[in-house]
N, C-alpha and C positions, 0 to 999 in steps of 0.2 A: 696930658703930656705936654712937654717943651716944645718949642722949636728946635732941630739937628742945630747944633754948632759942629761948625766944619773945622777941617784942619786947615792952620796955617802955614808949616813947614816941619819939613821931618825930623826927624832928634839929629842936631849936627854933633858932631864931632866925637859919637860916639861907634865904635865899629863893633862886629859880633865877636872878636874877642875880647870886648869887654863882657862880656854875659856873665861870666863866672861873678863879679864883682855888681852888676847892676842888681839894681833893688828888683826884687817880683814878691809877687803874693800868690798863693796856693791854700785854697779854700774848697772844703766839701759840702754840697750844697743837698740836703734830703727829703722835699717837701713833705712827704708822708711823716715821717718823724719830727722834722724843724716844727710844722704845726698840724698837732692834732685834730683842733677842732674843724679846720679848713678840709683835713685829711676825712674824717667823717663826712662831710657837706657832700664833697666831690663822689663817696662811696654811695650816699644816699641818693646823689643825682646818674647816676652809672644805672644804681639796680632801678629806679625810677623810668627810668627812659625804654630799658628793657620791658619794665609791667606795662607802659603805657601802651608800646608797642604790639604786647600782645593783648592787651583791652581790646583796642583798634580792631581786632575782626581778625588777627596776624596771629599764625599757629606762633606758640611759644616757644617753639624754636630759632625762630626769627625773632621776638626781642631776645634771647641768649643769645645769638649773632652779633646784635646790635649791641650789647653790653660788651660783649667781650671781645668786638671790634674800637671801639671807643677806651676800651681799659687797654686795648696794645699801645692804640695810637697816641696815648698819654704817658708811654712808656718814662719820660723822663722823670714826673713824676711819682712815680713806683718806687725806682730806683734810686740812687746815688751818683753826682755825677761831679769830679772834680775838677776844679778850673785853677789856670795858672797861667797870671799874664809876667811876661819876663821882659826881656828886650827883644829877643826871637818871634815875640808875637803871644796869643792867646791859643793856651791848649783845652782842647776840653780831652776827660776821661771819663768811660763809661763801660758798662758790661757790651753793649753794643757796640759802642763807637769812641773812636780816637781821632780829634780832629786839630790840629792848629792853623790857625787863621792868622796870616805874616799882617804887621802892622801899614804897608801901604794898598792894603784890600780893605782898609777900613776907612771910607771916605768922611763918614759926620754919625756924629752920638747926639741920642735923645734920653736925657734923664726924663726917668720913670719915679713912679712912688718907691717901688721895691727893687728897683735896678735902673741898669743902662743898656737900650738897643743900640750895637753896636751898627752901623747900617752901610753896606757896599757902596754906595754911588750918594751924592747929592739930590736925589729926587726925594721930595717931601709927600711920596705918594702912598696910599694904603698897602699897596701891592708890596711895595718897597721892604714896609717891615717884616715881609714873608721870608725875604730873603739875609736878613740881618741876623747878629747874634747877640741874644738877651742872657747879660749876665745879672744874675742876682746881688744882691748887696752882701746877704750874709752877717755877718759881724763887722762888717768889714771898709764901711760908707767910705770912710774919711779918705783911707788907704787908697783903696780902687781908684777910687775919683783924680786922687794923685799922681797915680801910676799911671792912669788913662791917659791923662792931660801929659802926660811929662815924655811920655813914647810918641803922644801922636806929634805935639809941637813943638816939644823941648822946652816948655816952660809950668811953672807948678802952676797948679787949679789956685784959681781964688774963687771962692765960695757965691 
């Protein structure tokens, strides 16, 4: 991972009714489908974790516990979850949850290999990215990265 590049100042002289007219992007993101073979790995390491558990001397009830605690708590990857960064901020959508995240809750971004952690505050700490929101890339590198840079500072990304 990068270092957070932080904001410099907020998009001036654009107001929310301009929304209708600003650029956004809206992309659905589906691990389980986007990649297979990844999608297998992750099924083989689920039912693995369960057998080991009950190897261990643990009725096997408790690794089914533990399998199908680990497969909720991965819920996003199950699923499908649509994102949409506009001027208004970042939406996520999901069968669970609906969240937008307004663009001055978003203090500094860390480009990733497969996305960007969006991240609350300037601390460069572990804890930190718990609290952050990881948007995937998708199809979509070039765009995002644009759209990111151009809300948070008001000036386009150079590369």
């Amino acid at each position: 991972m990068t270092s957070p590049s932080t904001r410099t100042a907020p998009r001036a002289g654009m107001e929310l009714s301009d929304a209708a007219t600003a650029p956004r992007l809206r992309w659905t993101v589906w691990p389980l489908v986007d990649r297979p073979l990844t999608s297998i790995a992750v099924l083989v390491g689920l039912i693995s974790s369960g057998y080991l558990i009950w190897l261990t001397g643990v009725a096997w009830y408790w690794g089914l516990a533990a399998s199908l605690a680990l497969a909720v708590a991965m819920w996003r990857y199950w699923l499908p979850v649509t994102f949409e960064v506009s001027l208004r901020g970042l939406k996520q959508e999901s069968l669970f949850q609906n969240a937008r995240t307004v663009w001055p809750d978003i203090q500094a971004v860390r480009r990733c290999a497969s996305g960007m952690l969006l991240l609350p505050s300037m601390d460069d700490s572990p804890l930190d990215a718990m609290r952050g929101l990881f948007l995937p890339w998708g199809p979509h590198k070039a765009e995002l990265q644009q759209l990111i840079s151009l809300y948070l500072t008001g000036e386009d990304y150079d590369a």
